[in-house]
N, C-alpha and C positions, 0 to 999 in steps of 0.2 A: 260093526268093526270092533267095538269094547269087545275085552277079552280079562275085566273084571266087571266084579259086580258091584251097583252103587256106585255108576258112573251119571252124572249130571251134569247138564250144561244153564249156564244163565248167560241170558240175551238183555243186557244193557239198556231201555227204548225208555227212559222218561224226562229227559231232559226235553229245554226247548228248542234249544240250537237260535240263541239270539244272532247273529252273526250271518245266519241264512235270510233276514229280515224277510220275515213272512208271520202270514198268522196259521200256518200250518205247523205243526210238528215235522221236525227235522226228521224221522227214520219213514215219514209217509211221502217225502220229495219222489219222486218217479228217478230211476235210473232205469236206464235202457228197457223201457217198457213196465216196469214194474216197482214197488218202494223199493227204497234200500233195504229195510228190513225185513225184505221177503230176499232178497240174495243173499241176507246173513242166515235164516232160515233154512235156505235150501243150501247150503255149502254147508251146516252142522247134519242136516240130516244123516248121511252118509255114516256119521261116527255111529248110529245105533245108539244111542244113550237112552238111560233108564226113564228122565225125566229131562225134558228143555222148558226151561221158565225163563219167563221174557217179562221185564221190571218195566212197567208203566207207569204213567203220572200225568203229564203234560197229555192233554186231548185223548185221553185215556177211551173215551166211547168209540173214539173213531178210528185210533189206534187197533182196539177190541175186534171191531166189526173189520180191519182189514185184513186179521187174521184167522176168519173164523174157518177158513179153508188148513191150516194147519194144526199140526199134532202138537200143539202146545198150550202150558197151564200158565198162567196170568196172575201177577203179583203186582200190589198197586201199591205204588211211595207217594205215599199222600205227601210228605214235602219232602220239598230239593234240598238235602242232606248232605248229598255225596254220593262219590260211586260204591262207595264204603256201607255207608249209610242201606243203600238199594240193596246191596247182596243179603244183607243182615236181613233184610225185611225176604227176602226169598227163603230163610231157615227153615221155619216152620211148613213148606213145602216140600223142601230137600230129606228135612226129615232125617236122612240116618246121617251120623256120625263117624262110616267111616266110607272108605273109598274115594275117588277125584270129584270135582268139580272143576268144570274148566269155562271160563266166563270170560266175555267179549262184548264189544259194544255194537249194537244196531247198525250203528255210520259208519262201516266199513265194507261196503258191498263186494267190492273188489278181492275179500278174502277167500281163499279156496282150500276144498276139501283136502286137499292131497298132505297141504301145510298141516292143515289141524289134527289130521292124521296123526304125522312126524312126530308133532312137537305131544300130542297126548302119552305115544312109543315112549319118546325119550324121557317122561316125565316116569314113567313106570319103570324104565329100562334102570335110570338110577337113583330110583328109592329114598330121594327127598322131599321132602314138605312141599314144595315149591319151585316151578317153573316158569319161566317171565320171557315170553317171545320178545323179543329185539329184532332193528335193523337201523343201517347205516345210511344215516340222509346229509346229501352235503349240504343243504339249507332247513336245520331240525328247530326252526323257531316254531312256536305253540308246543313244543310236546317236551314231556318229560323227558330226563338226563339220567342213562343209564350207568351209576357210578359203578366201578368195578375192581376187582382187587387185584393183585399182578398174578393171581392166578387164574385171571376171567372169571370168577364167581362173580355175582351180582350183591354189591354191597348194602348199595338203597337206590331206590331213585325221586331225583326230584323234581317237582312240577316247575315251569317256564317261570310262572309267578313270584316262587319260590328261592329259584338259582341264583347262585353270586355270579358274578361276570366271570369267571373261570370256568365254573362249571357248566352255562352256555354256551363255552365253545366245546365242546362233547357233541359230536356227530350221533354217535351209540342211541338211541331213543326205546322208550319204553311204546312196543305196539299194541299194549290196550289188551292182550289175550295171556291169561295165565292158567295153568294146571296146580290146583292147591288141593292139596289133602284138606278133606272135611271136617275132620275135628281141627287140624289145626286153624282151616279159615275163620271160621266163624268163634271162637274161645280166642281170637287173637283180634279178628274185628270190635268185640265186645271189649279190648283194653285201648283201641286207638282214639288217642285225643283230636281237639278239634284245632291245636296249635298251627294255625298257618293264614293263609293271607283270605281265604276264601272263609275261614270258619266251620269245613266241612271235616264230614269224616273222609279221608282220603284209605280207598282201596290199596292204594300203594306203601301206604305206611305198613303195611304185614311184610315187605322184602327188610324194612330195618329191622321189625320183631326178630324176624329170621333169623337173620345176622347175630340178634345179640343173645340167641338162646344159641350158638352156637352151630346153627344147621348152616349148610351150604346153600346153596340157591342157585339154581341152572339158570343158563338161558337157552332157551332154543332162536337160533337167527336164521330170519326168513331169508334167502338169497335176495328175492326181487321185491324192492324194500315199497311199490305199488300195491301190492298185495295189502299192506295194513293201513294205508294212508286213511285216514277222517274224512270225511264229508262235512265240511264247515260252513261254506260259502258255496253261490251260484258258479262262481269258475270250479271251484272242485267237484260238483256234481257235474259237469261240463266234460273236464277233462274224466271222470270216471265213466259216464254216460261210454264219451271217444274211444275208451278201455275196453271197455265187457264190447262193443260195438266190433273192435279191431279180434279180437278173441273169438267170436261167433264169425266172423268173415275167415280166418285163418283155417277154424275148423274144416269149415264148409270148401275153402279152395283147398285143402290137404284129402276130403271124399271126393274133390272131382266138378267143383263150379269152378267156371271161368271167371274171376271180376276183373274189369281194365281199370277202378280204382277204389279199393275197399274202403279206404277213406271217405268217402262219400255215398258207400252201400250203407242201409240198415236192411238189416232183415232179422226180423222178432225171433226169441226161442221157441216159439209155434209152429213158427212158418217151417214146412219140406220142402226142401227142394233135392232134384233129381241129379242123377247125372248127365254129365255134359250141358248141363243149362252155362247160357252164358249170358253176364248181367254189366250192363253198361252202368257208364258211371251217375250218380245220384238218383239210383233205384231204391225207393223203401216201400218194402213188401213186410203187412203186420197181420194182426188176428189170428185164426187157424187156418191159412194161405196154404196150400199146393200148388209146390210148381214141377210137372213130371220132365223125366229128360229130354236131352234136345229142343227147348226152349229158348227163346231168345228177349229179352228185354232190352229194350231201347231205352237214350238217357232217360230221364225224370217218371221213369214208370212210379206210379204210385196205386198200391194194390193194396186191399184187404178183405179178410175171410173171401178169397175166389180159390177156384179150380182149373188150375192151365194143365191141360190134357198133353199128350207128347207133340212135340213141335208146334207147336202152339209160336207164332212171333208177334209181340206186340211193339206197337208202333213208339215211337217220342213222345213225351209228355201226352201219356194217356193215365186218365182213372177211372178202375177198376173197384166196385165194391159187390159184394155177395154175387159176385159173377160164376159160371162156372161156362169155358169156352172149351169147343172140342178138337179132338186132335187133327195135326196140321192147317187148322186158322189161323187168318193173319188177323191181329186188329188194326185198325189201322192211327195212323201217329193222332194227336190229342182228340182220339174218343173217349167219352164221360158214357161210363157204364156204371149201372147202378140197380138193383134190385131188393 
């Protein structure tokens, strides 16, 4: 998609995500079959970038190894600094000095191509330093406060920690994704102090640099303000999980599946299925599953890596693994198949 040259992205992965209380690293939690950090991953791909570098630290080997399937170079924050902190250490990577950079955190699975797209456009479209995706949450505690001027520019923003009681009630929130010119990130990272409640260097301290060298500063605002939300806690991996779940079911009944209630379908980004298959409710079909049309699945089917041939109907609470059934069989309701 770039249509400049010395375009970069940085991928945010080395915090611990205390909050998720686990001894796992936060960007390796499973969301809908896969890390978080493989759906930040695969929704930057699309943009074609020069270079995507992903800031590790926290369980940095396992992190490493659960990437080794992507097109991407690995930069390691030997300490929790900041988010400020991590990009800095990505320099010596990024390398040129001039062109975008446009960086994002791991713990946002939920983000999509189409977004990163726009907001990359309009970073180029009007030829400032800097761009700072926003969106409007009617309950914006944990996240930074997008202060702004009466002409909508972005003046600073402040972290939750941070804020005076005025400035948490600002809905506006910073969603963690910016488009910055290369020289100016990094020669503007290198003057930001560590003045604030955590001691770090804060990423977001370069929108008040901005400000006071005079530039503008955009934002680009996501409509669907899901899109950027954090993955902090077991309920928000939950409800994101429910997300990409409902988005994969919508597809699939827009090509031509029946479900009586998607709410309680999963079916993995693997799995094909055909037309006219029709899937009763609490059907989860994973691995590299084929299912051809005119198919039928009864409630609680649970299937992986098989092959349902055309018209294939399986029974109620049946399991299916490495099966492959041929067309017009029936299974019948709670058979255990296995191979």
């Amino acid at each position: 998609m770039s249509d400049q040259s010395n375009f970069s992205i940085i991928v945010l992965a080395a915090g611990k995500g205390t909050r998720m209380k686990s001894e796992k690293a936060k960007v390796l939690h499973q969301v809908f079959y896969a890390p978080m950090l493989h759906h930040v991953l695969i929704a930057v791909k699309p943009l074609g970038a020069d270079k995507t570098v992903a800031i590790i630290g926290h369980q940095r080997d396992e992190v490493e190894r659960s990437l080794a399937t992507f097109d991407v170079e690995l930069c390691v924050q030997k300490e929790q600094l900041g988010t400020g902190h991590a990009v800095l250490c990505a320099e010596p990577i990024i390398g040129s000095k001039t062109g975008t950079v446009m960086i994002l955190c791991g713990d946002t699975p939920l983000i999509q191509s189409e977004s990163l797209e726009q907001m990359y456009r309009q970073h180029l479209a009007t030829g400032g330093p800097l761009t700072v995706m926003t969106t409007v949450l009617e309950n914006p505690m944990n996240y930074g406060r997008i202060i702004s001027s009466d002409a909508g520019k972005v003046l600073s923003i402040v972290e939750e920690k941070d804020a005076t009681v005025d400035q948490k009630k600002i809905k506006e929130i910073n969603a963690g994704i910016y488009c910055v010119n290369a020289d100016f990130l990094f020669t503007s990272l290198k003057k930001v102090g560590t003045d604030n409640s955590q001691g770090e260097v804060y990423l977001t301290d370069i929108v008040a640099m901005a400000t006071a060298q005079q530039y503008f500063v955009e934002k680009y605002m996501v409509p669907l303000s899901q899109e950027v939300l954090g993955v902090n806690s077991r309920i928000e991996l939950a409800e994101a999980h429910k997300e990409l779940q409902m988005r994969r079911n919508r597809q699939l009944m827009l090509e031509g599946v029946t479900m009586y209630d998607p709410a309680t379908t999963s079916i993995a980004p693997e799995v094909k299925v055909g037309l006219d298959v029709t899937i009763y409710p609490g059907v989860h079909l994973t691995g590299h599953s084929v299912v051809e049309k005119n198919c039928i699945l009864e409630n609680g089917v649970v299937m992986k890596d098989c092959v349902l041939n055309e018209n294939v109907y399986v029974g109620a609470y049946s399991y299916l693994q490495g099966s492959v059934i041929e067309a017009g069989k029936t299974v019948v309701a709670h058979s255990v198949l296995s191979q």
